[in-house]
Each structure stands twice: as structure tokens, then as C-alpha cells.
C-alpha positions as CSV (number, residue, x, y, z in Angstrom):
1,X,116.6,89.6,115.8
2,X,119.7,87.6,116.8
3,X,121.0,89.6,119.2
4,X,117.2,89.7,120.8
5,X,117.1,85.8,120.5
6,X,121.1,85.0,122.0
7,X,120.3,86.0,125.5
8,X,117.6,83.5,125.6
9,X,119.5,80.7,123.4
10,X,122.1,81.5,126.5
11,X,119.8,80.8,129.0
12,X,118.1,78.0,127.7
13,X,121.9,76.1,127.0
14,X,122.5,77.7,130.8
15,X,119.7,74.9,132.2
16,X,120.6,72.3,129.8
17,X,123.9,72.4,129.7
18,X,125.4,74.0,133.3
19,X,129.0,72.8,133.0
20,X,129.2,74.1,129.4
21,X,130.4,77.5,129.0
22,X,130.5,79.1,125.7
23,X,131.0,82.9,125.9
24,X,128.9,83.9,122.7
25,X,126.2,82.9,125.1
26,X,127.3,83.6,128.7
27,X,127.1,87.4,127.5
28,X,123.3,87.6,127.7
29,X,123.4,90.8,129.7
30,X,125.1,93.0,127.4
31,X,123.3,92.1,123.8
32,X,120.7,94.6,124.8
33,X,123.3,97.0,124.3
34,X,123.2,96.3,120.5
35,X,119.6,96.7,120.4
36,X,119.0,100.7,120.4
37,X,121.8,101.5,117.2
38,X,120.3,98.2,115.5
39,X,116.9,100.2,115.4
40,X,118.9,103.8,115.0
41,X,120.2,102.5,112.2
42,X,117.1,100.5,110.7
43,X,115.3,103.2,111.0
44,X,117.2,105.5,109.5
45,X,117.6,103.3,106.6
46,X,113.7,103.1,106.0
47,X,113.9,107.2,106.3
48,X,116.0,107.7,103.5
49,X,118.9,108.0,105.5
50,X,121.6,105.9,103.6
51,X,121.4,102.5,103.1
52,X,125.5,101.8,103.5
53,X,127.2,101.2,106.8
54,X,130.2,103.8,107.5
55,X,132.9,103.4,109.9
56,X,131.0,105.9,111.8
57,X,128.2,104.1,112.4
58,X,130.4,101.6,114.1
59,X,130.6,103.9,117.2
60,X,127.3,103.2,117.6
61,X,128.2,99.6,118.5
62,X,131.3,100.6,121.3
63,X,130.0,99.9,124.4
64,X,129.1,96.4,123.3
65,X,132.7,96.0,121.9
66,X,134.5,97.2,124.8
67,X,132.3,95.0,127.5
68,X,132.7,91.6,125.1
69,X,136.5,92.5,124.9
70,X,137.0,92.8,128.7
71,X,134.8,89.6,128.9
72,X,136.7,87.7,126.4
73,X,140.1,88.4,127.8
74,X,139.2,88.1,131.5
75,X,136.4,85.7,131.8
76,X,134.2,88.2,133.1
77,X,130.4,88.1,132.7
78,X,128.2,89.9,135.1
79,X,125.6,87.2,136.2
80,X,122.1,87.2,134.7
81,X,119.6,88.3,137.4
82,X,118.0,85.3,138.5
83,X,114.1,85.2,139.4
84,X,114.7,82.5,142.3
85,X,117.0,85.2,144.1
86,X,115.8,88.4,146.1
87,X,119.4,89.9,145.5
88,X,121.5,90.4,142.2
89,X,125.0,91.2,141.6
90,X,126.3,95.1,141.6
91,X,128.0,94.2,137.9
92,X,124.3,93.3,137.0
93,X,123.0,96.3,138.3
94,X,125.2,98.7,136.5
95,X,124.8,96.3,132.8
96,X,121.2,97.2,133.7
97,X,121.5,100.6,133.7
98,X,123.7,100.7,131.0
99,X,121.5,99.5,129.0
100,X,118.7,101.4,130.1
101,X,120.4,104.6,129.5
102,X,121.3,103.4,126.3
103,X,118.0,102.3,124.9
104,X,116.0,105.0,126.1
105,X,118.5,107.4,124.5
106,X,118.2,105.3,120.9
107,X,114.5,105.6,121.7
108,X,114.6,109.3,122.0
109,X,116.7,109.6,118.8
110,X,114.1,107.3,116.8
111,X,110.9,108.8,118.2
112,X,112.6,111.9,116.8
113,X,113.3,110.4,113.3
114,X,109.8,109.4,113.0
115,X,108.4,112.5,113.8
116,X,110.4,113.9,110.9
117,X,109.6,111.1,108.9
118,X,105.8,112.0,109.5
119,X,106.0,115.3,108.6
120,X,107.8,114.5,105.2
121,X,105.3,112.0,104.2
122,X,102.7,114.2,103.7
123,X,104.5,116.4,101.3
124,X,105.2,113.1,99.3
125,X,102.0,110.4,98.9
126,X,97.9,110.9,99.1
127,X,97.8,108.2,100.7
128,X,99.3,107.2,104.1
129,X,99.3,103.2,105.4
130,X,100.8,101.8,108.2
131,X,103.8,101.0,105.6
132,X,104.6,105.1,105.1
133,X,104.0,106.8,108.4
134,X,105.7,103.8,110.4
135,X,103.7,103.9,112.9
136,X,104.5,100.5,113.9
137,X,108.0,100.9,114.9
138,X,107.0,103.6,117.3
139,X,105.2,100.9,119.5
140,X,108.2,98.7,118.6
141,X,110.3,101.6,120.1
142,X,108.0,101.9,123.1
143,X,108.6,97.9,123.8
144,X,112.3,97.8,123.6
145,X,112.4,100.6,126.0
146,X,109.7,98.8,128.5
147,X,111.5,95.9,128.5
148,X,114.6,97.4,128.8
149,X,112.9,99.7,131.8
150,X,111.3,96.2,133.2
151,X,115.0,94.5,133.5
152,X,116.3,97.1,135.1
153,X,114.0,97.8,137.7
154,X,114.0,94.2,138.5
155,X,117.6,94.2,139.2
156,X,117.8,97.7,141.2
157,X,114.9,96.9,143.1
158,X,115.4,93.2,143.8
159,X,112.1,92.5,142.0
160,X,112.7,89.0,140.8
161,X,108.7,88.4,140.1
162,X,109.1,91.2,136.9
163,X,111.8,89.0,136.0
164,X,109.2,86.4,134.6
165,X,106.9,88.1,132.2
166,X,110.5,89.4,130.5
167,X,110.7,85.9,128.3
168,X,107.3,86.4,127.2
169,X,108.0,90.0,126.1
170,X,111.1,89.6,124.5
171,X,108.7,86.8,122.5
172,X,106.5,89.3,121.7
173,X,108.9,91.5,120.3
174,X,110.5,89.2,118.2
175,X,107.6,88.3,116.5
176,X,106.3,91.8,115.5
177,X,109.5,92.7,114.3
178,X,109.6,89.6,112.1
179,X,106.0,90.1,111.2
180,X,105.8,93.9,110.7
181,X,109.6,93.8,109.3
182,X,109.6,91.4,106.7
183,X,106.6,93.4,105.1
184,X,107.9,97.0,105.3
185,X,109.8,98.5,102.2
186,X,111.8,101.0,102.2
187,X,110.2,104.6,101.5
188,X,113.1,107.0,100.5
189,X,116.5,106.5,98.9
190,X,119.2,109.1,98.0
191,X,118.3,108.8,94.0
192,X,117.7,112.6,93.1
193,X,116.2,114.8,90.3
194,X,113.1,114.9,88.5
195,X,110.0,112.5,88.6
196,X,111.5,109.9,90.3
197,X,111.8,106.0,90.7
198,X,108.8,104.3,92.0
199,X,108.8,100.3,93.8
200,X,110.4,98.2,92.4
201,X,113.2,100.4,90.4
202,X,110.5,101.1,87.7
203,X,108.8,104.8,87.0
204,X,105.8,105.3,88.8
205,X,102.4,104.2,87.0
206,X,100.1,104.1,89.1
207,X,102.0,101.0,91.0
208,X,101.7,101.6,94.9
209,X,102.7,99.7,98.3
210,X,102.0,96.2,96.8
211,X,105.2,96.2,94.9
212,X,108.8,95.6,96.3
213,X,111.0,99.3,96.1
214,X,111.8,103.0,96.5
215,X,110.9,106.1,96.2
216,X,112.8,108.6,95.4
217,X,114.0,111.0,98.7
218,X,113.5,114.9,98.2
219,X,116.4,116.3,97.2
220,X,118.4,118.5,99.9
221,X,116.2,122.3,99.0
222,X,113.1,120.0,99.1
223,X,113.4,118.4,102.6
224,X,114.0,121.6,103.9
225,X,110.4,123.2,102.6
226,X,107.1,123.3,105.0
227,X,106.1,120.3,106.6
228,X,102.6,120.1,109.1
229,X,102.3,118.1,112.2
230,X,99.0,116.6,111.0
231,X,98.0,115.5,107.2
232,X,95.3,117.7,107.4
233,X,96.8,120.7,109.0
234,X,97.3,123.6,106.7
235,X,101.2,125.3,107.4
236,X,101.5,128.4,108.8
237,X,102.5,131.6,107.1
238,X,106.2,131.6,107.9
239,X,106.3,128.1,106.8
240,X,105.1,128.7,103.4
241,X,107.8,131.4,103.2
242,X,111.4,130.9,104.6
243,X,111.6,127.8,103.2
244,X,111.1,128.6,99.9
245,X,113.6,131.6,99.7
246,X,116.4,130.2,97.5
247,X,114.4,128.2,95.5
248,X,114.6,130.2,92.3
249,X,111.0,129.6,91.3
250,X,109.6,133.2,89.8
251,X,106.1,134.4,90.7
252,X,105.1,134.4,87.0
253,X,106.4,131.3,86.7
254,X,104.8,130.0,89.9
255,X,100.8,131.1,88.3
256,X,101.6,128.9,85.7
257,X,102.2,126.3,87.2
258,X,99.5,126.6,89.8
259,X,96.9,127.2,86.7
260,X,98.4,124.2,85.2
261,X,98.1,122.4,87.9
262,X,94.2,123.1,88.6
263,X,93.4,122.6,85.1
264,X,95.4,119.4,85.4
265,X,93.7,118.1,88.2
266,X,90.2,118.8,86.7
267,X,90.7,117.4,83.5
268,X,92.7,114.2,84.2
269,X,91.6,113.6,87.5
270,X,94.7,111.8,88.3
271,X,93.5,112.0,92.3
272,X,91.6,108.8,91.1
273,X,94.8,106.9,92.0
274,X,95.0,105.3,95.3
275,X,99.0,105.2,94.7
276,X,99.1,108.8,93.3
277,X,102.5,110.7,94.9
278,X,104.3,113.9,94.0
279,X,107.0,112.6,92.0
280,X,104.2,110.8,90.3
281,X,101.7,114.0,89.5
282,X,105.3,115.8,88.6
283,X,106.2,113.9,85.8
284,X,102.5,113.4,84.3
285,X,102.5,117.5,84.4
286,X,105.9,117.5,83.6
287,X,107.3,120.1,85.7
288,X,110.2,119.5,88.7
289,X,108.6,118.2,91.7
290,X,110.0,120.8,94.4
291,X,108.3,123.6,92.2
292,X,105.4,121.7,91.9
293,X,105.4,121.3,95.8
294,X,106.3,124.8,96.5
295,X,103.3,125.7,94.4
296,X,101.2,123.2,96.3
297,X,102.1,124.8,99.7
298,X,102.2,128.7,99.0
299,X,99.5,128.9,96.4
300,X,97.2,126.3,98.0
301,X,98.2,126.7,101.6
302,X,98.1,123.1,101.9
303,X,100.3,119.9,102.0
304,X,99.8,117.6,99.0
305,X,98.2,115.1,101.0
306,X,95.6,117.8,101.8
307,X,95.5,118.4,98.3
308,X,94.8,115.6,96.8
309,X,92.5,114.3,99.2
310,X,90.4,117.5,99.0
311,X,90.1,117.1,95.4
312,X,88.8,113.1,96.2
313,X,86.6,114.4,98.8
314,X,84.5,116.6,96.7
315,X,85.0,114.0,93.8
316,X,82.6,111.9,96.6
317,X,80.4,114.3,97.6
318,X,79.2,115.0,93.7
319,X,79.1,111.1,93.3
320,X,76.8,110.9,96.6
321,X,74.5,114.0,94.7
322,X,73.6,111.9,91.5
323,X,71.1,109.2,91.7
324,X,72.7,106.5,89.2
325,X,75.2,106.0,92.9
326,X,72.6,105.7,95.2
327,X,72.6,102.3,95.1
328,X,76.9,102.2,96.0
329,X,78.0,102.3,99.2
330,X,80.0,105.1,100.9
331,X,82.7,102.5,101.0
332,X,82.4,101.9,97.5
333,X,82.4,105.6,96.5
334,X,85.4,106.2,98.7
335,X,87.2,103.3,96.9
336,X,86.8,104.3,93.5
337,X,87.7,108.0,94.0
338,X,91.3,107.4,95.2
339,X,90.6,106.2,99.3
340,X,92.5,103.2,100.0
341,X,91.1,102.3,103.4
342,X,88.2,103.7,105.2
343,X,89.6,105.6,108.3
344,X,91.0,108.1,106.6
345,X,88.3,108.3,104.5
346,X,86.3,109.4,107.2
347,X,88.7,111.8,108.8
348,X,89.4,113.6,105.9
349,X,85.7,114.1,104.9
350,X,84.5,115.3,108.5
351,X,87.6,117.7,108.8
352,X,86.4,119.2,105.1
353,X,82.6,118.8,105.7
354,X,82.7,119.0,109.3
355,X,80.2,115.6,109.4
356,X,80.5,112.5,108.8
357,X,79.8,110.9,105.4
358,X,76.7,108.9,106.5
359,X,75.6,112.2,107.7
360,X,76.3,114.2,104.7
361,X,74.4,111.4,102.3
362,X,71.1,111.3,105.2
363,X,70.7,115.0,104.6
364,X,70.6,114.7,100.5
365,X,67.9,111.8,101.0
């Protein structure tokens, strides 16, 4: 957020301060440069992609350290396009489309992250908030690249009018970052092997989102297993297979599990959980979690969000049958059978029902 805030520190000290040159701020033009690996590397963090800085990831940052270098030593700074003139200068042309190229390229390379990220999730929690799937820093990642798209239009173009609604959406940015940011936790770490570490460094019990933590990151034969494009979306039959090839899990041994597992789920109801995951059913059953996953996706044909939510579905629809609930509403059943929030409530019960819950419960009366 400091590199997002410096160009317009610099331009503020620019109108109150016009004989005062400081290069720190003089080099509006090329922080923008910082701001795709910044979120490559955020991002990546938050995915369970290391949460240590490498010499390699420096590269990232070149461009910026080349340009501030040839401005430190010569003086240099290609002047900030300028909404009171029709015309700007070539060197702010091509620092526009420098970083254009660059952030749309960062862009590409996060959308792609979180698409992963997405299709991971499932295989890991029953329930998914805003907090899991990320979805927020994919219309963060759409607004760094409009901005970045507005900037440079306006210089090519001449188009000092877009020039003006910049400030305001720089302002924007800033404060959904710092809003969105300082609430987000980090989903995966590297910690491997079985059951896992839940937030706050402490085994799971039950304990969701509204502590401060990790959870553990499937280990290497895990995150290559079958993942679906939507939570409900059963895989297909190659992905249920070639995945699973060198896992070592025996057929034999595979039925027990999976008869454990349904014996498991009837009995203890452990679906009940808002905050239930896969690390967390694992070590209640006490079996690894990839095997228990494997058997979740080749015996059940489904991904453990699936899963669980089926089992929470029909753990509602046998609540909405007896007359001591009729009094509760859906909302309330939904709550107290392991639904969080009442979107996906919904979705899941019309894509298992194929009608809504309101419609399910008039045809009962």
C-alpha cells in the first residue's frame, strides 16, 4: 500500500512544494511497476505458496530497480502526465506501457493462481467464505489492471479528462486492500503429514475462520488428485483415476475406509460443524487425509465439499419433515445443520433437490 500511496504523496508535495525535489517522490510513474509482483507474491503467499522471500523472487522487482537506478544517477524522471495538458511526453508514454504490460501480465498470472486456489478449496473445507475462495482479490486484480489500463490510455491517447477519476480510484483501491487485507488469513502453509494444524497453530476442534492461522497445505501426491471447477460439480472419470495412480491405497483397503467413513458420518454427524475440513474429519476417523480424500472422490464421485454438504442437506430436509421444527425457520434449520451463511445454503439444496427450500417445505404443508 506504500508504493500505491507514494505516487500521490509525490504529487501532492509536487503542488505544495514546486522547488523541492526529492527523488523518492519525483518517481511517481514507475511505482506501478512494483504493484503486479507485490500482488504475485501476496497472493501466492495466501495459496500456500511459501511464506519466505528468495533471491528469486527479487527478479520480480527488476524493472523497477533498473528505471530508479538510471533515475538516481542521471536525474531522469519521465514527467507525470498532466490533466491541464492535451500532449504528454514520449518517456511517459512508454512508463505507461510498461507498466501496462506488466500488470496485466501479473494479473494473468494471479487470475490463474486463484483459479487453482478454487479448485483446491473444495477438496479441503465444507464451507467456503469470501475468506477461502478469495474472491475478493480477483476484483482487486481486475482494478489494478483498470487503472493501470485507464493511465495508459490517457497518455497514448492524449486523454487528459481520464486522468481525473485516476486519484479517486487509486483511493478506492487502497481502501479495499486495507479493508479486505487486514481481515484475510492465510489458508495453506507448507506444514505436512497427517491431521493437520488448524488457526491459530492449535489442532482443529471445531475452531473456524474466526480465529487467527493456518491450515495445513496438501502435501505434494495430494494437490495433484481431482479437483472440479464448481463446488458442486462432480469430477469426471479420468479425474477420479490418473490422479490417484501412485498413491498406494489398496482396493480392500479403500472399502474400509469408505464403510468407515459412511458409518462415521451417520453416527457422529460431524457435518454438524460449520468449520468441519478434511484434515479435521481425518483425524476424528483417524485415517491419513489424502486416503481419506481419494476415497471421497473415487468411491463417492464427489468433492468433500459435495460431500459434506449433501450429508447437511438431507440432515435439513428430515428436520423440515418432523413437526416439533415447524415452527424454525429455514434459516434456522440451515444454521444448526452445519450452513454458515444462507447463499450457499440455497444453492446447494436446489442443485440436490432441484427447488428451492421454501419450495421443498410448501409442498410438505
Amino acid at each position: 500500500m506504500v508504493f500505491i500511496a507514494l505516487p500521490m504523496i509525490g504529487g501532492t508535495a509536487i503542488l505544495l512544494w514546486p522547488d523541492v525535489s526529492l527523488p523518492i517522490l519525483s518517481a511517481d510513474l514507475i511505482y506501478p511497476l512494483t504493484y503486479g509482483p507485490f500482488m504475485w507474491l501476496y497472493v501466492r503467499t495466501l495459496t500456500g505458496g511459501g511464506d519466505r522471500l528468495t533471491h528469486r523472487d527479487l527478479l520480480h522487482f527488476l524493472p523497477f530497480f533498473l528505471i530508479s537506478m538510471v533515475q538516481l544517477v542521471t536525474g531522469w524522471a519521465p514527467p507525470p502526465p498532466n490533466p491541464e495538458f492535451s500532449n504528454f511526453d514520449t518517456s511517459t508514454r512508454f512508463i505507461g506501457a510498461l507498466n501496462l504490460v506488466s500488470m496485466l501480465s501479473y494479473s494473468g498470472a494471479v487470475a490463474r493462481r486463484l483459479r487453482q486456489h478454487g479448485k483446491e478449496v473444495v477438496q479441503h473445507f465444507s464451507s467456503l467464505s469470501n475468506r477461502v475462495t478469495l474472491t475478493w482479490l480477483y476484483w482487486l486484480t481486475a482494478g489494478f489492471s483498470a487503472v493501470s489500463l485507464l493511465l495508459f490510455l490517457a497518455s497514448v491517447l492524449s486523454l487528459p479528462d481520464l486522468l481525473r477519476i485516476h486519484l479517486p480510484a487509486q483511493l478506492v483501491i487502497i481502501m479495499a486492500l486495507s479493508f479486505f487485507g487486514l481481515r484475510q488469513v492465510q489458508i495453506f502453509d507448507h506444514q505436512q503429514g497427517f491431521g493437520g494444524q488448524g488457526f491459530g497453530g492449535q489442532d482443529f476442534n471445531g475452531q473456524g475462520l474466526a480465529g487467527q492461522g493456518k491450515i495445513t497445505h496438501p502435501n505434494t501426491e495430494l494437490s495433484q488428485q481431482g479437483r472440479f471447477e464448481h463446488p458442486n460439480q462432480p469430477p469426471k472419470p479420468d479425474d477420479t483415476k490418473i490422479p490417484y495412480s501412485r498413491s498406494g491405497l489398496t482396493n480392500e483397503r479403500a472399502a474400509q475406509i469408505s464403510e468407515k467413513l459412511d458409518a462415521f458420518m451417520t453416527t457422529e454427524r460431524p457435518y454438524l460443524s460449520a468449520d468441519l475440513t478434511i484434515a479435521n474429519l481425518a483425524k476424528q476417523m483417524a485415517v491419513p487425509r489424502h486416503h481419506l480424500t481419494e476415497v471421497i472422490n473415487t468411491r463417492h464421485h464427489k468433492s468433500f465439499y459435495q460431500f459434506v454438504n449433501e450429508y447437511r442437506i438431507e440432515a435439513v430436509k428430515q428436520a423440515m419433515h418432523s413437526p416439533e421444527n415447524g415452527d424454525q425457520t429455514l434459516l434456522d434449520l440451515a444454521y444448526a445443520h452445519g450452513f454458515n451463511s444462507k447463499s450457499p445454503f440455497n444453492a446447494a439444496f436446489k442443485q440436490l433437490t432441484g427447488m428451492t427450500p421454501s419450495q421443498y417445505r410448501r409442498q410438505l404443508a
